[in-house]
C-alpha positions in Angstrom: -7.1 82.4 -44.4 -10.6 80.9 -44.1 -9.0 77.0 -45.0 -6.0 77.7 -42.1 -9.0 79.1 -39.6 -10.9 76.0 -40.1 -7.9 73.3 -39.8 -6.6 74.8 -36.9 -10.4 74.6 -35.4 -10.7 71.1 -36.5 -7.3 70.3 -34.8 -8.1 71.9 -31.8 -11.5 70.3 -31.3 -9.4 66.7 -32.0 -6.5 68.0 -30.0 -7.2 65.7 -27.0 -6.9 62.6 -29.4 -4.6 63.6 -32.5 -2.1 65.6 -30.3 -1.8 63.0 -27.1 0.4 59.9 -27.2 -1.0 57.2 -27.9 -2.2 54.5 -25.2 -1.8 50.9 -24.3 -2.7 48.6 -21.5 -0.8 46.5 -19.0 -1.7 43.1 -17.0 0.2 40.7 -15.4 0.2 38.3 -12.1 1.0 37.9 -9.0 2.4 34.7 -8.0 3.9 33.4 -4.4 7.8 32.0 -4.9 7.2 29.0 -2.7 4.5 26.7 -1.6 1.4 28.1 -0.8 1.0 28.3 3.1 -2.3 26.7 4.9 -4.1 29.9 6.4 -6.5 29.7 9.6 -9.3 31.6 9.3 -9.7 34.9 11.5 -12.8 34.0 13.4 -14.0 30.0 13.1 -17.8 29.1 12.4 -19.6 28.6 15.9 -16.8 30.6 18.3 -18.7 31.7 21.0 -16.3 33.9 22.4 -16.1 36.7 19.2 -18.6 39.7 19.7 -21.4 39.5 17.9 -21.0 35.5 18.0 -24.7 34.8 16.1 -23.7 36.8 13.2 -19.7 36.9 13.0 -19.4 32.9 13.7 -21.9 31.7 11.5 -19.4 31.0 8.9 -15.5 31.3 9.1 -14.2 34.8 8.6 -11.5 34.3 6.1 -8.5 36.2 6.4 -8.3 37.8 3.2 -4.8 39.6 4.1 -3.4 35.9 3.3 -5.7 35.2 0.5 -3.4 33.0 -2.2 -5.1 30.6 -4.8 -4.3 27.3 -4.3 -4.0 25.9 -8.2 -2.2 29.5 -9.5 -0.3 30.6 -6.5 -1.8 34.2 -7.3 -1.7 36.6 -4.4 -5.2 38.3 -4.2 -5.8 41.7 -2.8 -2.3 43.6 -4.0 -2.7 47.0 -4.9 -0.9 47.7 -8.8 -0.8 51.8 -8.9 0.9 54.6 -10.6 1.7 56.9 -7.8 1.3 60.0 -9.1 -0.8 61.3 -12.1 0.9 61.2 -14.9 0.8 64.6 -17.9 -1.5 62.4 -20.4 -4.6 60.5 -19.0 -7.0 59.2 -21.8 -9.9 61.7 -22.7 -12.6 58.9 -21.8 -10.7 58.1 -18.4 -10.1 61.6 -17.1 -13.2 61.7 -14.6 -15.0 58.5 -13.2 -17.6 57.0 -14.9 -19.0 55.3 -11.2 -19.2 58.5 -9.1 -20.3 56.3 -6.3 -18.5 52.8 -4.9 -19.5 50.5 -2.7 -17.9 49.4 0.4 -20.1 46.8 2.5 -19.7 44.8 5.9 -21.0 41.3 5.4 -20.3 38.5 7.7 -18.2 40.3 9.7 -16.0 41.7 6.7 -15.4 44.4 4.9 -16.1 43.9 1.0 -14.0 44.8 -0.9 -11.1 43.9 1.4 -8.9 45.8 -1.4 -10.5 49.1 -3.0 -9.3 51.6 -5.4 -11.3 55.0 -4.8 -10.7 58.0 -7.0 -10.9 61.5 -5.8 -13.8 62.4 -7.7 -15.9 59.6 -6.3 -17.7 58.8 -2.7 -17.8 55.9 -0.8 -20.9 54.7 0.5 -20.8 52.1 3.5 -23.1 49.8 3.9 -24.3 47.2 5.8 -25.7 43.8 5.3 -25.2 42.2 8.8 -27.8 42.2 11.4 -25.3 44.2 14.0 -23.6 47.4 14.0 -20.2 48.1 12.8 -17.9 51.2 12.8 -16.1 52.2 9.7 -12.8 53.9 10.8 -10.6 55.3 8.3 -6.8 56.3 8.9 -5.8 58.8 6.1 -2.8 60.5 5.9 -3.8 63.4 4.1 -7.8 63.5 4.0 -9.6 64.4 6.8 -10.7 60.8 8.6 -14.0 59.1 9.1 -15.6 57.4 12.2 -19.0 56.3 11.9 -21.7 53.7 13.4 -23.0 51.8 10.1 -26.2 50.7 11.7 -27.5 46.7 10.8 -28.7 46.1 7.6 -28.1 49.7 6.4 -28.9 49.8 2.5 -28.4 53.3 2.2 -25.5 53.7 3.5 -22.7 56.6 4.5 -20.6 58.6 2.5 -17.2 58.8 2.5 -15.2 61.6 0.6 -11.9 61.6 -0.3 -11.1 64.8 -2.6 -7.5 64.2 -2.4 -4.7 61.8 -3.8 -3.3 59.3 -1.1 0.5 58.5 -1.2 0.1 54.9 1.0 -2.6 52.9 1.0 -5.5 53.8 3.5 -6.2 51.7 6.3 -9.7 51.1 7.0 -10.8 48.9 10.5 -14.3 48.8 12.3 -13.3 48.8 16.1 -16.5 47.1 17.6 -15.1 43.9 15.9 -11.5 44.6 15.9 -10.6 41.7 12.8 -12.2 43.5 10.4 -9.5 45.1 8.3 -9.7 46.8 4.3 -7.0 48.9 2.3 -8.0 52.0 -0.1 -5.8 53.3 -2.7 -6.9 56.6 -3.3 -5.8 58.1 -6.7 -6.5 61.3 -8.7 -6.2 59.4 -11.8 -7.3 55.8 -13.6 -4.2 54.1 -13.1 -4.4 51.8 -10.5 -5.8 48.0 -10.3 -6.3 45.3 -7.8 -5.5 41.6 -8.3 -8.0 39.2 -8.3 -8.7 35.8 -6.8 -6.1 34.2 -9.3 -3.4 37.3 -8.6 -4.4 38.9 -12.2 -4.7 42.7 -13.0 -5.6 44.8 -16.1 -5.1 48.4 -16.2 -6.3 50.1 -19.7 -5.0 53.0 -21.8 -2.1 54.0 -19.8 -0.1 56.3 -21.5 2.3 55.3 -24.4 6.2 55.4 -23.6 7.9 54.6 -20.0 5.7 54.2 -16.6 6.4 53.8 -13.1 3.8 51.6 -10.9 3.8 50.3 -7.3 3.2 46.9 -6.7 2.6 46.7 -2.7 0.2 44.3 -0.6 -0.6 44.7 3.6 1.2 41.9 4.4 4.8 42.4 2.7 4.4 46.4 2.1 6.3 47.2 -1.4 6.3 44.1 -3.6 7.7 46.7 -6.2 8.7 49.9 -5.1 9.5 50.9 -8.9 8.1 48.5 -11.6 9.1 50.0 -14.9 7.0 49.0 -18.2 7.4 50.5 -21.4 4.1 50.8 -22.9 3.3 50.8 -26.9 0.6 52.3 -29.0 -1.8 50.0 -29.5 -0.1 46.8 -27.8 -0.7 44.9 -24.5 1.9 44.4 -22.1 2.4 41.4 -19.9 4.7 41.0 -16.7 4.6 38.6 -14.3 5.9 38.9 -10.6 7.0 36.4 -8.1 6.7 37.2 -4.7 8.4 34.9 -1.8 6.3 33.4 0.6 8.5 34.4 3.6 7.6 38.0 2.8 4.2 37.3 3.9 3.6 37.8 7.5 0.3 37.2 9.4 
């Protein structure tokens, strides 16, 4: 009796690990189907007529809605996310290791343009201009935010967000009204955003069959329903094209 009390301890200390599926990890890229479109910037360096000229035309405000790199055709800033928790998330991924991320307004943008937030962290806005913005959320389910950041801020505002998102969240500052940013909110650690070169990672996603959104500001669903087996122990790879007249500025 003593041997079966002390296995079944053991097993049930280990449970998380010995008794969960196994885990693998996905990437991929994003890639325009066409040739990559020439894209104005939002505000150009020295126009005097933007709000705030000194600080928001001292350089050209890129639109980063339209951001596509010019040697990969990757598409920068779409969102890759499971949509709803799945029954297994890795032990070491089950809470977030950053309980705090940063969301700044520099040169008259917000940074990142594209941000995944979980549920159990807070978003502190901050500022590194030398003017005041307004960060404006538009949730769907959370309650929203409307705030002054005040110039050079390095402390910051929170932002909480204690529950799961279905669409991405639109975020806008209304003093300067091209200032635009998108936050997936997720109660779980599935969820990535391309980078410069359209490339994602996500790690340790559970092992057999998964769902995941592919969906960008400018096009909506790129993938409503991207199925990927996943193995044990293995990385896999997918690639998506995306045509260029689905992109609208």
């Amino acid at each position: 009796m003593m041997r079966f009390v002390i296995c079944f301890a053991v097993l049930s200390a280990l449970s998380p690990m010995c008794l969960a599926d196994g885990w693998g990890h996905l990437e991929g890229q994003i890639t325009l189907d066409g040739a990559v479109p020439s894209i104005a910037p939002l505000v150009k360096k020295g126009d005097a007529t933007v709000k705030d000229a000194a600080v928001c035309a001292a350089q050209d405000v890129p639109n980063d809605a339209m951001a596509f790199d010019p040697e990969t055709k990757g598409v920068a800033n779409v969102f890759v996310f499971m949509r709803r928790a799945p029954k297994n998330i890795h032990p070491d991924l089950k809470t977030s290791k950053e309980k705090e991320v940063e969301f700044d307004q520099k040169g008259c943008r917000f940074l990142p343009h594209a941000m995944i937030v979980r549920t159990d962290q807070t978003v502190i806005c901050k500022s590194s201009d030398a003017v005041a913005h307004n960060v404006h959320t538009n949730p769907f389910t959370n309650s929203p935010s409307n705030f002054i950041v005040q110039p050079n801020d390095s402390e910051g505002l929170e932002v909480k967000l204690p529950q799961a998102e279905r669409l991405p969240v639109k975020v806008v500052c209304d003093i300067h009204p091209w200032m635009l940013a998108w936050w997936v909110v997720v109660d779980h650690p599935y969820a990535a955003v391309t980078d410069a070169q359209g490339k994602f990672r996500i790690e340790n996603l559970p092992e057999g069959e998964v769902e995941l959104a592919v969906w960008h500001e400018a096009t909506g669903y790129i993938e409503r329903k991207l199925t990927v087996n996943i193995q044990d122990g293995k990385t896999e790879a997918v690639e998506i094209k995306a045509p260029v007249g689905d992109f609208k500025e």
